[in-house]
C-alpha positions as CSV (number, residue, x, y, z in Angstrom):
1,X,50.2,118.8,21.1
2,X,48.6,117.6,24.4
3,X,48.9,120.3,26.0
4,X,47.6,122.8,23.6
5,X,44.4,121.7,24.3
6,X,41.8,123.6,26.8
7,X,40.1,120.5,28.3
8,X,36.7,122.7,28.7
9,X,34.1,120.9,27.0
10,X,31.1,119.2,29.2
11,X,27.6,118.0,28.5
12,X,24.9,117.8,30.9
13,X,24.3,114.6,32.3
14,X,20.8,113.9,34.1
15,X,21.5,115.2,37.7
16,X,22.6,118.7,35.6
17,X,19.8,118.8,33.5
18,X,16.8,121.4,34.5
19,X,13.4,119.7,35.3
20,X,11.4,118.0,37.4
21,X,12.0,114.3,38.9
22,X,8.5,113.6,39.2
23,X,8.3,109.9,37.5
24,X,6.2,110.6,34.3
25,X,4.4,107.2,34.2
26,X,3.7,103.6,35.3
27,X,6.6,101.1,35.6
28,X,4.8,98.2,33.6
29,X,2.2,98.0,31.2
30,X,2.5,101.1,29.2
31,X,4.5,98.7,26.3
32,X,7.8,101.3,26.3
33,X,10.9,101.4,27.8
34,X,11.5,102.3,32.0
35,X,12.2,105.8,32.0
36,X,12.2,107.7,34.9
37,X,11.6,111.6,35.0
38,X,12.0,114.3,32.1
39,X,16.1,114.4,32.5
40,X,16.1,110.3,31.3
41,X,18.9,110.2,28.6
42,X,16.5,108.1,26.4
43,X,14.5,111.2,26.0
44,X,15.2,114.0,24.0
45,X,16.4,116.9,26.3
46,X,17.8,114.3,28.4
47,X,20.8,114.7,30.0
48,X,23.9,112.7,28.4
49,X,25.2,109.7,29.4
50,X,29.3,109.7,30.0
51,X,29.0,112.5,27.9
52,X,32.3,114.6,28.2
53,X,33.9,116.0,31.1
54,X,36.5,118.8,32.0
55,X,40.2,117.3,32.3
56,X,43.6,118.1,31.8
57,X,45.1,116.8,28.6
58,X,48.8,117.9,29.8
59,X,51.5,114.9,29.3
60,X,55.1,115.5,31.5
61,X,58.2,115.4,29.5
62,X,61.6,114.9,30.9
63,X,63.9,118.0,30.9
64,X,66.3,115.8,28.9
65,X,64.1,114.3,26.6
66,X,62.8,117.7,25.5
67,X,66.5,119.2,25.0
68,X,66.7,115.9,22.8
69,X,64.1,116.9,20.5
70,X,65.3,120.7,20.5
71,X,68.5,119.7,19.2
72,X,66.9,117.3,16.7
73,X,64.3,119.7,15.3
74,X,67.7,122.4,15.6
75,X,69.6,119.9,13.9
76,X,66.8,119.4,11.2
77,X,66.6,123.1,10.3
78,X,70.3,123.0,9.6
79,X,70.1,120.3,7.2
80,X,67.1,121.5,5.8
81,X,69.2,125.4,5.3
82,X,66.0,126.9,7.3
83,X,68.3,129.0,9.3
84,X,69.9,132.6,8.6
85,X,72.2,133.8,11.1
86,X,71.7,137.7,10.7
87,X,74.2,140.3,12.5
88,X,72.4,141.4,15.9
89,X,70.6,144.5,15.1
90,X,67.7,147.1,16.7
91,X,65.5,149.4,15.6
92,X,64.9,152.9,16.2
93,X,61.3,153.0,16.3
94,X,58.4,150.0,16.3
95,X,58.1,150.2,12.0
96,X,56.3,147.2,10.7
97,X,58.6,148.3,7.5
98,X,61.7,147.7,9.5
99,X,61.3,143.9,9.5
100,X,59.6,143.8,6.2
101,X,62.8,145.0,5.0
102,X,64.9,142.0,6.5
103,X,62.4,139.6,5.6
104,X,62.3,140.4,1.8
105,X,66.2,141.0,1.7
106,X,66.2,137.0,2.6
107,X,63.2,136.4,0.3
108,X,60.5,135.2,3.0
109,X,57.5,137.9,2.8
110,X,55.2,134.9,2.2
111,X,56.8,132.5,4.9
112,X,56.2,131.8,8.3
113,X,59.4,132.8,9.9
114,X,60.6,132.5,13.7
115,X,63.0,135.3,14.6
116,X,65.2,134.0,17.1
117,X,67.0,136.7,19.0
118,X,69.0,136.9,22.6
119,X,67.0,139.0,24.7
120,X,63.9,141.0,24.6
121,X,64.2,144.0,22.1
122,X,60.6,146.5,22.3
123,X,60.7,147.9,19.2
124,X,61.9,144.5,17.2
125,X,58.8,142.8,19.1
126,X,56.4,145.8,18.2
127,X,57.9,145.9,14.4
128,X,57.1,141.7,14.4
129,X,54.0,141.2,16.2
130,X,51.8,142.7,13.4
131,X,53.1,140.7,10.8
132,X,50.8,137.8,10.2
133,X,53.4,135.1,9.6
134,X,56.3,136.2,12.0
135,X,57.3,134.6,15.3
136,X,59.6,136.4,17.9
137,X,61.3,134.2,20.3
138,X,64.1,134.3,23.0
139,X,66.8,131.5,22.1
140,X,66.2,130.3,26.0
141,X,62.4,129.7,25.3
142,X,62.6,127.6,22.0
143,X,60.9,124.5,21.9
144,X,60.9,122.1,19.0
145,X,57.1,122.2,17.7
146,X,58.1,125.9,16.8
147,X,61.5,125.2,14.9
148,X,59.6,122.0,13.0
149,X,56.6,124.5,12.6
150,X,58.3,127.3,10.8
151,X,59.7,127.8,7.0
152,X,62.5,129.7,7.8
153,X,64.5,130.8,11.4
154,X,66.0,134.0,11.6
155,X,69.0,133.8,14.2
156,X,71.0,136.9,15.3
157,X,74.7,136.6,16.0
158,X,74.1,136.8,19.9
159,X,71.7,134.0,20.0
160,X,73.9,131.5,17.9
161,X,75.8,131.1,20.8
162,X,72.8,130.4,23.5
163,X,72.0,127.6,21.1
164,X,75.2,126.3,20.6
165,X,74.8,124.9,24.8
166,X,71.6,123.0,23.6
């Protein structure tokens, strides 16, 4: 989930902050605390102290250890009967209706489905990429937060074996 994140976020701290660094009044005997110029963070306007700063939130996983948790979250759906191997199949034009018609014939209008096919197909992706809670993936690209993320998984006949060498 790591790396999902964009790292942007930043405050100003006071070498960032616009004003002047003219010292705004005596060191002793005005009864408050030492503060320097305008950008003090003890005033308000201030820049921020260890406030946040750009990073990268990425975490490395081993090729093996990801394959693991493919198979698991693969093995998961199974159990689970998320999965519905469906003859491969193509349509003639991009028609939102096309896919509607699959996805009602197997009872999931209302679920977020993953449609896992074996190549790219341009009208398939076109007819699925409107529909608000429909996922199009190649079997070579799956990863396990989408199989754990979805209701139901949609396999054609062509990816079943791709997966099989997971």
């Amino acid at each position: 989930m790591g790396n999902q994140r964009q790292g942007t976020h930043k405050s100003k701290e006071r070498s960032e902050v616009s004003g002047s660094t003219r010292k705004l009044g005596r060191q002793k005997g005005g009864g408050g605390a030492r503060r320097g110029d305008i950008n003090s963070p003890l005033l308000r306007g201030g820049g921020t102290v260890f406030g946040p700063r750009p990073r990268d939130y990425r975490t490395k996983l081993n090729k093996k250890v990801k394959a693991l948790a493919r198979r698991i979250a693969l093995t998961s759906s199974v159990n689970d009967k998320k999965i519905f191997v469906i003859e491969n199949f193509s349509f003639d034009a991009p028609k939102t209706k096309s896919y509607m018609n699959i996805a009602k014939g197997f009872k999931l209008e209302d679920k977020k489905v993953l449609l896992v096919m074996a190549g790219v197909d341009e009208n398939v992706l076109l007819s699925v990429r409107n529909v608000p809670n429909a996922l199009m993936a190649q079997a070579v690209d799956l990863n396990a937060f989408t199989l754990l993320n979805t209701d139901a998984i949609l396999v054609t006949e062509d990816s079943v074996a791709i997966l099989n060498e997971f």
